[in-house]
N, C-alpha and C positions, 0 to 999 in steps of 0.2 A: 504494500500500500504506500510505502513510502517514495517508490521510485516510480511510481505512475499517475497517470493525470484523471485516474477513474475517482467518480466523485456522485455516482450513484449512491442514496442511502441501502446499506445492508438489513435483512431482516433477519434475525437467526430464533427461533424458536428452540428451546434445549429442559427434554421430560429429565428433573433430576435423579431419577431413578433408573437414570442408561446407563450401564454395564461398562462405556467406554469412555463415558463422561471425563474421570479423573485422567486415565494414561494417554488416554488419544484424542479426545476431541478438544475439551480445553478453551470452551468462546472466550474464556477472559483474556487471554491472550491475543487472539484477536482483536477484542476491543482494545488492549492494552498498544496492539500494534497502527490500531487508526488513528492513537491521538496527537493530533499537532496536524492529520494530515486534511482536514477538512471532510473528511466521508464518517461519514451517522452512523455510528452501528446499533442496532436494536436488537438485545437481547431477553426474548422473555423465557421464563424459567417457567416450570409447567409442573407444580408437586405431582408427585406419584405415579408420572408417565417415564417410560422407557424408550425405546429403538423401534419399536416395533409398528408395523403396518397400522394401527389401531392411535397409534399418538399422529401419525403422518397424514395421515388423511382427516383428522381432527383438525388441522392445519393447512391445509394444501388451499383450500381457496383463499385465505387470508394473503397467503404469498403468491398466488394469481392474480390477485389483485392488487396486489404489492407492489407486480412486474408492471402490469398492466399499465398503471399510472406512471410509474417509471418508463413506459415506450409511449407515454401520452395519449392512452388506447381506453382511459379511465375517468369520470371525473372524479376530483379533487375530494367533494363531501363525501367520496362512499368511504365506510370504514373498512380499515386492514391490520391499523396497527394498533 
């Protein structure tokens, strides 16, 4: 993020009860890594959900519409985040 001119906001949804949360996935460090560089990172944290097919599609259209507004395919007042 630091050495590019992408300035899209990020959405990242993260069940704390994902299995890969601590070793490998890690959003805090991505947030950690946006800052100073002008791109939004949203992270929302989602008790009790994990990895699996059933948290992901709990989510899936919030971040279709997330994109959507991001390719200007959206308006503005629908919620996403």
């Amino acid at each position: 993020m630091k050495t590019t001119a992408f300035a899209a906001p990020v959405l990242v949804d993260q069940g704390d009860e994902d299995k890969f949360l601590a070793a490998q996935l890690q959003p805090e460090r991505l947030v950690a890594a946006s800052e100073g560089t002008g791109v939004r990172v949203q992270v929302r944290r989602h008790p009790g959900y994990d990895h699996s097919y059933w948290f992901i599609q709990s989510v899936v259209a919030d971040h279709l519409r997330h994109h959507a507004r991001g390719l200007g395919l959206a308006r503005r007042g629908e919620p996403a985040e």
